[in-house]
C-alpha positions as CSV (number, residue, x, y, z in Angstrom):
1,X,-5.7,19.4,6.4
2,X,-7.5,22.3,5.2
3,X,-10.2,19.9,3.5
4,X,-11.0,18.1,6.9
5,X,-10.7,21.6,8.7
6,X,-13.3,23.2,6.0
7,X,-15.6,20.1,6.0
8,X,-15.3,18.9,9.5
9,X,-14.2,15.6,9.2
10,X,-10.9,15.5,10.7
11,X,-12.3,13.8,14.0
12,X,-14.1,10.9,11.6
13,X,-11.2,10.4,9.8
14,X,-8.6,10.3,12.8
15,X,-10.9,8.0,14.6
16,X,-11.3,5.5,11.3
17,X,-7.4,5.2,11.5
18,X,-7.5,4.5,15.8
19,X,-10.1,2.0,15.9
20,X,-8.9,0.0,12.6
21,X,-5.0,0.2,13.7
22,X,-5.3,-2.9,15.2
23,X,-6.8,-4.5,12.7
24,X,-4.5,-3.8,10.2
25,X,-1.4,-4.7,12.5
26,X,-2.6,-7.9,12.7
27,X,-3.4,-8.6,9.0
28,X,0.9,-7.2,8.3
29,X,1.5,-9.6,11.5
30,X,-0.3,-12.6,11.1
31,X,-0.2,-15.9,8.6
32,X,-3.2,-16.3,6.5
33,X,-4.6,-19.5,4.8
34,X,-6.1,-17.3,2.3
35,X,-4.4,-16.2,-1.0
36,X,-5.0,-14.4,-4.2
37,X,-3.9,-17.1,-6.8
38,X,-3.7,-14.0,-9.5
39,X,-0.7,-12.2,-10.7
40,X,-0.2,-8.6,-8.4
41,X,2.2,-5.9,-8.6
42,X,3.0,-4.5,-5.5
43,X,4.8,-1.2,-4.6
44,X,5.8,0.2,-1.2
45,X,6.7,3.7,-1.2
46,X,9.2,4.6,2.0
47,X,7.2,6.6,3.8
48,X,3.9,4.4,3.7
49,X,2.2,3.4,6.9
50,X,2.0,0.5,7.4
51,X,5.3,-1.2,5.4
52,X,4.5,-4.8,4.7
53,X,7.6,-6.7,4.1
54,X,7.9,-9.0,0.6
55,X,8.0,-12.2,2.7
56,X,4.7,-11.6,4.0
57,X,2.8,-10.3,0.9
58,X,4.1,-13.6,-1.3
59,X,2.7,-15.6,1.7
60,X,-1.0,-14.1,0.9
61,X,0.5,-12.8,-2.9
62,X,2.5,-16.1,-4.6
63,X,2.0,-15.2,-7.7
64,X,4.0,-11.5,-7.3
65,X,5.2,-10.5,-10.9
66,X,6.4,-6.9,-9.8
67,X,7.8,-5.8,-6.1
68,X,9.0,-2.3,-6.7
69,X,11.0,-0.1,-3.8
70,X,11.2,3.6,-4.9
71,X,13.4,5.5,-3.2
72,X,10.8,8.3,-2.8
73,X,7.2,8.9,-2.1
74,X,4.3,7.7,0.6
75,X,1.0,7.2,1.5
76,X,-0.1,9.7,-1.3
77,X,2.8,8.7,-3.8
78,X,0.6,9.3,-7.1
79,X,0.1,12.9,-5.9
80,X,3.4,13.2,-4.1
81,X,6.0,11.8,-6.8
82,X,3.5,11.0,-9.8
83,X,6.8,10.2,-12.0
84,X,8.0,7.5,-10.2
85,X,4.3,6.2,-9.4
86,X,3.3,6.1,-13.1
87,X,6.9,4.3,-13.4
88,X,5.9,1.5,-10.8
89,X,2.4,1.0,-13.0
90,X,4.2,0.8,-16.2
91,X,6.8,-1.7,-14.8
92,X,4.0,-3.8,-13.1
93,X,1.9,-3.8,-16.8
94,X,5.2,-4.4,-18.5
95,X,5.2,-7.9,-16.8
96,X,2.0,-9.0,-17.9
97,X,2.5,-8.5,-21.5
C-alpha cells in the first residue's frame, strides 16, 4: 500500500483490476478450443483471486504433470509463504526429470 500511496499509482492499478475483471471471469468460465500441448505445473494457493478449478485448467492444460494445493499462501505466495512456494517449484521440476 505504502508503494502505490508513495508513487501514486493506486488508482492505475485498482482500475487495471475493474476493467479486466470481466475478462478474466470469462477466460476461468468459458471452454476454449485452444490448448498448450506442453507439460505445466500448476499451483493455486487458497487465497488467490481468481481460483481456477483442475477440471478447467486440464481442459486448456492436458498435459498437467503437477497440480499442487497448499494449505497456505495467496496472490503473493513467493513473498508470503516462500517455503511452501519453493516446495510447489521443486515438486513441479521433480516431474520433469
Amino acid at each position: 500500500m505504502t508503494l502505490y500511496w508513495l508513487t501514486g499509482t493506486a488508482t492505475s492499478s485498482a482500475r487495471l483490476y475493474w476493467e479486466s475483471f470481466r475478462q478474466v471471469q470469462a477466460w476461468f468460465t468459458t471452454s476454449t478450443a485452444d490448448t498448450v500441448p506442453v507439460p505445466a505445473a500448476c499451483t493455486v494457493f487458497p487465497r488467490d483471486l481468481p481460483r481456477p478449478s483442475q477440471r478447467w485448467a486440464r481442459r486448456r492444460y492436458p498435459r498437467i504433470v503437477h497440480w499442487g494445493e497448499p494449505a497456505h499462501g495467496g496472490r503473493f505466495a513467493a513473498l508470503e509463504r516462500p517455503d511452501l512456494w519453493v516446495a510447489e517449484v521443486r515438486a513441479a521440476f521433480r516431474t520433469l526429470r
